[in-house]
Each structure stands twice: as structure tokens, then as C-alpha cells.
N, C-alpha and C positions, 0 to 999 in steps of 0.2 A: 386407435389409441395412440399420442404422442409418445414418440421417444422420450424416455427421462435425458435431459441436460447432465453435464458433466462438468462442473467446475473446480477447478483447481485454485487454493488462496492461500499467499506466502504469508508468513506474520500471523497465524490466525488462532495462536495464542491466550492475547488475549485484547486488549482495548480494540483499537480501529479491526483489525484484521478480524477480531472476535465475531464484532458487530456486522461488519460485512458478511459474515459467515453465514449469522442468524438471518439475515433480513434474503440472503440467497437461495438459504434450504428452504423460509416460507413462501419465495418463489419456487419451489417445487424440485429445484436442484438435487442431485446427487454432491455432493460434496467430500474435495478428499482438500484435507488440513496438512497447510506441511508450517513447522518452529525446529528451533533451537533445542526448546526448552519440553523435553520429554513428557514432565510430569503436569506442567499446565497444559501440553498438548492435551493430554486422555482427560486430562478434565475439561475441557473445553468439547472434545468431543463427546463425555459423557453426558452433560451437562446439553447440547444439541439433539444427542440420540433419545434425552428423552422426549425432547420434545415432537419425538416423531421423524425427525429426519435422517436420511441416509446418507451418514458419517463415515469417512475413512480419514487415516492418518500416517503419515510419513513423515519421521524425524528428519533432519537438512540439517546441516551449518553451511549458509552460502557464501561464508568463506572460503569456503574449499569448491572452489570452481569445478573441481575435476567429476564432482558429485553430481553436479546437476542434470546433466544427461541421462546418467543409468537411472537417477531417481523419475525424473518424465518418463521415461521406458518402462520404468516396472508399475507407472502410475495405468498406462495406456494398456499392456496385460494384461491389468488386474478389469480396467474401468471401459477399455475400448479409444474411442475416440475423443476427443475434449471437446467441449463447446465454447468455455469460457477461461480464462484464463486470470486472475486478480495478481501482479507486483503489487502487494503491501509494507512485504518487511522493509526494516528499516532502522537505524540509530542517528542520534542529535547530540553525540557531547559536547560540551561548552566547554570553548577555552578560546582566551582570546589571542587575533591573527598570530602575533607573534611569538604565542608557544606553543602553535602549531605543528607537531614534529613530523617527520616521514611517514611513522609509525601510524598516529593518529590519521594524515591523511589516508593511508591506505587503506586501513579498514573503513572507514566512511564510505569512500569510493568505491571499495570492496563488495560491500553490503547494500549498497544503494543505488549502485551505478552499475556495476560489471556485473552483478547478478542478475539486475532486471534485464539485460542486453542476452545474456546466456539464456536465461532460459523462457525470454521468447524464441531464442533462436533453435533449444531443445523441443519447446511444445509448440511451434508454430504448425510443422508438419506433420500434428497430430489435430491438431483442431478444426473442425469440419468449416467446410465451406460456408461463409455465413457467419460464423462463429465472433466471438471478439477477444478481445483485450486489454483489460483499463491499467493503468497504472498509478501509484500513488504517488504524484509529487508534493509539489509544496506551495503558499504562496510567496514559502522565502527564496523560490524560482529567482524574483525578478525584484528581489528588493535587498539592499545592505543588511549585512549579520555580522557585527563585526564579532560575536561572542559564537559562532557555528558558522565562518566561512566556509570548510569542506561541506559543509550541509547543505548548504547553500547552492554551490558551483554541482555538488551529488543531483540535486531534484533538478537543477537549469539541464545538466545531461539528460537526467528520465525525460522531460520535455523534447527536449531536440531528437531523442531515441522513439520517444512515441510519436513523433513528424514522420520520422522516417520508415519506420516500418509502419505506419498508416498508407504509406503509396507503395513502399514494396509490396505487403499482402493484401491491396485493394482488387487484386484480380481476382482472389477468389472471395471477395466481399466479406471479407475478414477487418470489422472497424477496429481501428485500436487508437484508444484515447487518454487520457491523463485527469484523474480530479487532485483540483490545490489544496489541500485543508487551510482554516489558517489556523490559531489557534483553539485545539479541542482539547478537551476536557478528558484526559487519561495517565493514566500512570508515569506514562514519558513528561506530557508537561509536568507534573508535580515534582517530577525528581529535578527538570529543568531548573521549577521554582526555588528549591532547595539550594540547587547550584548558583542560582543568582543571587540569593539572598548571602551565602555563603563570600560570594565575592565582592557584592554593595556592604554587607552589616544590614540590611531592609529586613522584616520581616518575612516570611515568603507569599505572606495574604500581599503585601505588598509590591511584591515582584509580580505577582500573576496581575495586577492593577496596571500595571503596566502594558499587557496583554488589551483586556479587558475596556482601557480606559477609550481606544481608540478603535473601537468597535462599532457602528450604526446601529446596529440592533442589542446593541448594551448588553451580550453573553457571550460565555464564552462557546464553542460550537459542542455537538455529543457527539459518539461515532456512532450512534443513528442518524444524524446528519449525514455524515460524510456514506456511509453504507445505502442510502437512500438513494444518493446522487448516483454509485456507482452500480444498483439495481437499473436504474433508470439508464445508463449509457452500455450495460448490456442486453435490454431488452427489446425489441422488437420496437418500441416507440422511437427509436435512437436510430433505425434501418438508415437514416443518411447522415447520419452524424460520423465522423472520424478524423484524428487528426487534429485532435482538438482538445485543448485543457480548461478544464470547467473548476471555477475557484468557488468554494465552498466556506465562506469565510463571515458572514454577515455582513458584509459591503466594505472588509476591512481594508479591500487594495482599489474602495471608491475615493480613501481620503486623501 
């Protein structure tokens, strides 16, 4: 009989993180949920456990750096060893470059960058030989944001951070990889929309058209989408993949 797998997934609240959740528990996963957000956490887990799978959860704010160690610790206790590890979470606020404050940058950075560096570097030396790593960037990696510059410059780090610990823990065949979204379809872009529309006068049907317009396959993405890609770059079919960021966007960084 195989080991049950042990996956660990930041963000898993609700939209993208959500969706990764589901699509990893009906690979057969163990799953421990770690959010912010308490009371969408247990629903989110309730909401999985019915479906049969084996749910745990751990509240985080990975603003508080100092947390994420004892939280990997107490996950490894509870769970053993890790197999998988998903950086999802993650925040987008719009504002343009130059009322960028300190403040603002920090937390973006915070949240997006210096957490997903922490705690791979917490649950690295829990996850089994073999095991992986994907992490959530962006495809506004590698393109102009003039309305979410910290956002931007935040997923171009997850990139460069998922380079690198792709050849630190290649010795023990630990891949660890990166999916882009581009734009999908969740509560985060809708409040986006909101925000853009607030600062054009646009409607907000027409700020997402903006999105949308310049898409090849004319949608916007689901975090079935993006949950698919990242089943696939931890599974066994992906055995020589690592090191690498897979853009999930409908061909939107072909134009």
C-alpha cells in the first residue's frame, strides 16, 4: 500500500489556493490548509472534508515571519514528513507607482516574497526526498504594472527564489517550480476590477475587458486552471521538470 502524500497549501482559503486544494486532495493527498482568515479557513476545510478528503488546518499571518517555523514544526508532529509543499498566498493592491508608500511596499513584499523564501526554507528539511515545490507567481513577473509595481517586482523574486532553491535542493530530487497565472477569475481580480474602475470612472465589466481583451483564447483563466497545472508539476509526470515557471495564462504573454 502507498504512503498517503502530505501537502502543505498557503492561501487555501479561498479562490486559487481553494482550488489547488481540491484538485490535490482528489489526487489522494493528505492536506493541511494554512490562511489568515480563520472562519473561511474551516469552511473551506469543511467544505473538502466532505468530500472525502483528509483535511487539517493551521491559521498563519505570514506577516509575522517569526511564525513560520513553529507553524511547519507543529504541521511535521502532527503529519510526519511533507511531500509537497504549494506558496499560494498572496495580495495585489493597486495604486499607482508614485503613491507607493513604505508601508505598502512592505507588506506586498512581506506577503509574497519573504514568506515564500521562509518557509521553504522551514519545510524544506521536512519534505522527503523526491518531494516538490511549486510556487505561485505571476505573469506580471516579466511585464509593466504601472498600477501593482510592488506586485510585480514581489512574483519577479518568487521566480528568481524558485531558480534557486530548484539547484540547492536538486540533490535530494526535490523539484521546485513556479506557475504564472495570468488573469483568473476570483475574488482578488474582482475587487482589482472595482479598483480600476474606481480610478478610470469605467464600469468594472469594463476594466476586466481590459483583462480579457488581449487574451488568445478570449477568457479569462479559473483556478481550475491554474490548480491543474500545479497538480501536474507535482506529480510524478513532472520527475524532470524543475526550475522552471509554467505561465498559465491563455497565450496572454504570446502577444
Amino acid at each position: 500500500m502507498n504512503e498517503q502524500k502530505t501537502a502543505v497549501v498557503t492561501g487555501a482559503a479561498q479562490g486559487v489556493g481553494f482550488a489547488i486544494a481540491e484538485e490535490l486532495g482528489a489526487a489522494g493527498y493528505r492536506l493541511v490548509l494554512l490562511d489568515r482568515q480563520a472562519d473561511r479557513l474551516q469552511k473551506a476545510a469543511d467544505t473538502l472534508a466532505q468530500r472525502g478528503f483528509d483535511v487539517h488546518t493551521q491559521e498563519i499571518d505570514l506577516m509575522q515571519t517569526e511564525c513560520i517555523r513553529p507553524t511547519i514544526d507543529k504541521i511535521v508532529q502532527s503529519a510526519g514528513k511533507l511531500h509537497l509543499l504549494v506558496n499560494n498566498a498572496g495580495i495585489n493592491p493597486l495604486k499607482p507607482m508614485d503613491q507607493v508608500t513604505p508601508a505598502d511596499w512592505d507588506m506586498v513584499m512581506n506577503i509574497n516574497l519573504k514568506a515564500v523564501f521562509f518557509m521553504i526554507q522551514a519545510a524544506a528539511p521536512h519534505i522527503c526526498d523526491g518531494g516538490a515545490i511549486v510556487n505561485i507567481a505571476s505573469v506580471a513577473a516579466n511585464s509593466p504594472r504601472p498600477l501593482a509595481a510592488a506586485y510585480a517586482a514581489s512574483k519577479a523574486g518568487v521566480i528568481s527564489v524558485t531558480k534557486t532553491a530548484s539547484v540547492v535542493l536538486a540533490p535530494r530530487r526535490i523539484r521546485v517550480n513556479a506557475v504564472c497565472p495570468g488573469a483568473t477569475e476570483t475574488e482578488l481580480l474582482a475587487r482589482m476590477a472595482d479598483e480600476m474602475s474606481a480610478m478610470s470612472g469605467n464600469r468594472p465589466e469594463e476594466a476586466l475587458q481590459q483583462f480579457t481583451g488581449d487574451i488568445p483564447l478570449g477568457r479569462l483563466g479559473s483556478p481550475a486552471d491554474v490548480a491543474r497545472a500545479v497538480a501536474y508539476l507535482a506529480s510524478d509526470a513532472a520527475s524532470y521538470i524543475t526550475g522552471q515557471a509554467l505561465n498559465v495564462c491563455g497565450g496572454w504573454t504570446v502577444k
